[in-house]
C-alpha positions in Angstrom: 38.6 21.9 27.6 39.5 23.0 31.0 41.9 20.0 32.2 41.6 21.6 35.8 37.7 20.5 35.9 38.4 17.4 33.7 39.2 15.1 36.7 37.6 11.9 36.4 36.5 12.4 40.0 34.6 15.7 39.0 33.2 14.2 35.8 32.2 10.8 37.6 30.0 13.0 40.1 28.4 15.3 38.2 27.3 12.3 35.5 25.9 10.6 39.0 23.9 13.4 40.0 22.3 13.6 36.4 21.7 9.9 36.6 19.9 11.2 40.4 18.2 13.7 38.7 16.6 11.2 35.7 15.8 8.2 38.1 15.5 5.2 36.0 12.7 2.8 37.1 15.3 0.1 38.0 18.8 0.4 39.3 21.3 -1.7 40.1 25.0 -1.1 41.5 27.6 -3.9 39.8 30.5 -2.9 41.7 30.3 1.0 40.5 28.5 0.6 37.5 25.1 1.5 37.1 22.4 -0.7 35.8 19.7 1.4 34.6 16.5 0.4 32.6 13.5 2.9 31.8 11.2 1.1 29.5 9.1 4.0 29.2 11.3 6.8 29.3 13.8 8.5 26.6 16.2 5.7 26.3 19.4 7.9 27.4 17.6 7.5 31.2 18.1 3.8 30.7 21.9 3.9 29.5 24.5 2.0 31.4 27.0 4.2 34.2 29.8 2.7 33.5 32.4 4.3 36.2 35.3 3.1 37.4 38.7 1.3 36.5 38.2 -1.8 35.9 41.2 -4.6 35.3 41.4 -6.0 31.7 41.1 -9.2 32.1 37.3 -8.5 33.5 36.1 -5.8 31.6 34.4 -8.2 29.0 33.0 -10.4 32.0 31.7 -7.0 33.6 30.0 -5.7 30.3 28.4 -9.5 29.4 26.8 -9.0 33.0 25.5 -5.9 32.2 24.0 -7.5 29.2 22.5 -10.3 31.2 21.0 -7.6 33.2 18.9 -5.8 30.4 17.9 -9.3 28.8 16.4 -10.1 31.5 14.1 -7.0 31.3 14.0 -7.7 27.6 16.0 -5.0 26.3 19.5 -4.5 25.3 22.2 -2.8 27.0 23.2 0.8 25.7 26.8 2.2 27.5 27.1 5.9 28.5 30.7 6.6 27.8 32.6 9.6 29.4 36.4 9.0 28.9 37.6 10.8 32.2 35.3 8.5 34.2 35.1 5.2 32.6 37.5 2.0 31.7 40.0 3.6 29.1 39.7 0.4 27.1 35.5 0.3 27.4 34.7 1.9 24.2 37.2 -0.2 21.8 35.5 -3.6 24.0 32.0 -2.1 22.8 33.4 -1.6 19.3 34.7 -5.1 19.2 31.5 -6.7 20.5 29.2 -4.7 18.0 27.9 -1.8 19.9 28.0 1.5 17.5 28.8 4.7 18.2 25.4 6.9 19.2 25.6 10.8 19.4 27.9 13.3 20.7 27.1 15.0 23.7 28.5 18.0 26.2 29.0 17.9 29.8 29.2 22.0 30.8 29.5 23.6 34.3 29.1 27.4 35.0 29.1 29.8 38.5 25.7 29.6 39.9 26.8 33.4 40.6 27.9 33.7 37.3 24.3 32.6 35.3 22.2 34.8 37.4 24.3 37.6 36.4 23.1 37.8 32.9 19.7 37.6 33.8 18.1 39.7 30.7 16.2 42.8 31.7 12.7 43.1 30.5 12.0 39.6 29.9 8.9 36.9 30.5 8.3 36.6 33.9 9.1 33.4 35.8 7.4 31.2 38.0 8.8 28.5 39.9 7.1 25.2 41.5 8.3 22.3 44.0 6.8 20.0 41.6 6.3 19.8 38.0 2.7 21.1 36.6 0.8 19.9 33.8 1.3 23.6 32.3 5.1 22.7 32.4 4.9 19.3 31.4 2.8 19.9 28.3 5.2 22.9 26.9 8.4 20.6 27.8 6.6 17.3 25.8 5.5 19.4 22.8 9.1 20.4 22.6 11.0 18.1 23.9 9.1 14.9 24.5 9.3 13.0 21.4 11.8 9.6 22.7 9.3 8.7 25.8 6.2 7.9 26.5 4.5 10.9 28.2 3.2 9.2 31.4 6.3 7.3 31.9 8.5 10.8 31.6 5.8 12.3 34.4 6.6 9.1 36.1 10.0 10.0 35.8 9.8 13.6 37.4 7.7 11.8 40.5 10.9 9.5 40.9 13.2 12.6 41.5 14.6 12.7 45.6 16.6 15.6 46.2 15.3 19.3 46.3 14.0 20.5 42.6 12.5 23.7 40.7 9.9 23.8 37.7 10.5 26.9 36.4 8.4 28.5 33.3 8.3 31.8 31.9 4.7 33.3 30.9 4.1 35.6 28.1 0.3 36.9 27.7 -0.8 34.4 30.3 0.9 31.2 28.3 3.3 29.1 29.4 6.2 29.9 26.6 9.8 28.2 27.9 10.2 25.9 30.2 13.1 24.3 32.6 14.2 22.4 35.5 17.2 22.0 38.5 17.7 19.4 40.7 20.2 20.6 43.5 22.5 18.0 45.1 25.7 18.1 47.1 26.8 21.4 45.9 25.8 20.9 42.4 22.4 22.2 40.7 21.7 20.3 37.2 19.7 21.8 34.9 17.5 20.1 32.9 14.1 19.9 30.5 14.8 23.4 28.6 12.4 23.9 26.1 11.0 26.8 24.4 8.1 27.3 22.1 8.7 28.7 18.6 6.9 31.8 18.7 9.1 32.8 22.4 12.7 32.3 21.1 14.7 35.4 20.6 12.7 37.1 23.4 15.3 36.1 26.8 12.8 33.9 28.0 15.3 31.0 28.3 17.5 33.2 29.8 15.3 34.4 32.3 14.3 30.7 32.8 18.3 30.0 33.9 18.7 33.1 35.9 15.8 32.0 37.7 16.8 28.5 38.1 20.4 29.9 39.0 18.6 32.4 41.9 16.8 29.2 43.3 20.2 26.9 43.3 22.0 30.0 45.0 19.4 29.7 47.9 19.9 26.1 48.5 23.9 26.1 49.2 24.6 25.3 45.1 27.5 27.2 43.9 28.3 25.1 40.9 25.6 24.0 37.9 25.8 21.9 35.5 23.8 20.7 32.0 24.3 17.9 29.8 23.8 19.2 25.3 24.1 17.9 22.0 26.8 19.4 20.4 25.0 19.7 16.6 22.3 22.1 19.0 24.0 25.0 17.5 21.2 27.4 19.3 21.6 25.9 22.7 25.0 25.9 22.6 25.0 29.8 22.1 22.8 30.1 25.4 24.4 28.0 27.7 27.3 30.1 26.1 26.0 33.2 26.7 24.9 32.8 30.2 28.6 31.5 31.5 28.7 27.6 30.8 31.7 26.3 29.4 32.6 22.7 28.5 34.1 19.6 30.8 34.3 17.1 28.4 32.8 15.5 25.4 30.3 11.9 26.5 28.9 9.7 23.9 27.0 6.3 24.1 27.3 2.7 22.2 24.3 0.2 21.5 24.4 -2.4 19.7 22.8 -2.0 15.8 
């Protein structure tokens, strides 16, 4: 891991722009930490931002007032946790108080220059919207759109401020692989990568990146980002591939 790009202060902003760029329906700011609940959306939306120090003494009192705040939207709290931006003692309070350990997850930057550089040759062709069509949405649910309900995750999209790009790549007229950035300060995210069986192996993701990487150039974004699983073994070998590298290692805690 790059310690150079490991700042807490790098890490804390990019996690805040993804939080941007999948707006939970409610949010709430407790002195840096962010309250998020998304009762019909893929629960990772709804996760607690938990950045910032915070003194000992009152890091049980913040985390039983983030409780308090989901119970009274009926749900439980779930903690993201990404060491160079949160309380150093956060996860062993969560492990104390009953929260398990839930996935393992990787934060990974890459040139904006750099990605559209290995656009393939002779690949799908890409299209790119302002807003997200139902052609998109129904290749990115098949695929990927199994923790959510599917008109709160449209919802979702709707939610989404700053500037953003639908792209999908089209083979024989079909909508094959599908993805989305969300520029802000800087920083394009990209997110919702999904590819049908029958169009992996044919640079169709890639094309989708290098076109997403050509649209963040154009709106002042020099840096992207992307948030994986680390047991996505393919994935990993595209983000690879196309320049991204990792920043850190983030994982979450929920109780049961």
């Amino acid at each position: 891991m790059p310690s150079a790009m490991s700042s807490s202060e790098m890490v804390r902003g990019v996690q805040e722009r993804a939080a941007r760029a999948l707006p939970a329906e409610y949010v709430a700011d407790m002195d840096g930490w962010w309250l998020r609940h998304a009762p019909r959306c893929s629960w990772w939306i709804g996760t607690v931002l938990p950045h910032g120090e915070v003194e000992q003494d009152a890091l049980v009192r913040r985390v039983v007032a983030a409780e308090k705040f989901y119970a009274a939207h009926g749900a439980a709290a779930r903690f993201q946790i990404t060491p160079p931006a949160c309380p150093e003692a956060l996860d062993t309070v969560l492990a104390q108080r009953g929260y398990r350990r839930q996935g393992s997850l990787s934060l990974q930057t890459a040139s904006t220059v750099h990605v559209l550089e290995q656009a393939p040759t002779g690949a799908p062709r890409v299209r790119l919207d302002g807003q997200p069509s139902r052609a998109w949405f129904e290749v990115w649910h098949a695929v990927q759109g199994h923790s959510g309900d599917a008109r709160g995750e449209w919802d979702m999209l709707t939610r989404v401020q700053r500037p953003s790009a639908y792209a999908r790549a089209v083979i024989g007229g079909d909508v094959v692989t599908v993805g989305r950035a969300v520029v802000d300060t800087g920083w394009a995210g990209v997110f919702g990568m999904a590819s049908l069986p029958d169009a992996r192996g044919k640079g169709a993701a890639r094309s989708v990146l290098a076109a997403l990487a050509d649209w963040a150039a154009g709106h002042r974004a020099n840096r992207m980002y992307l948030q994986v699983e680390r047991d996505n073994s393919p994935a990993l070998r595209l983000y690879e591939r196309v320049g991204f590298s990792e920043v850190c290692r983030y994982h979450y805690r929920a109780v049961g």
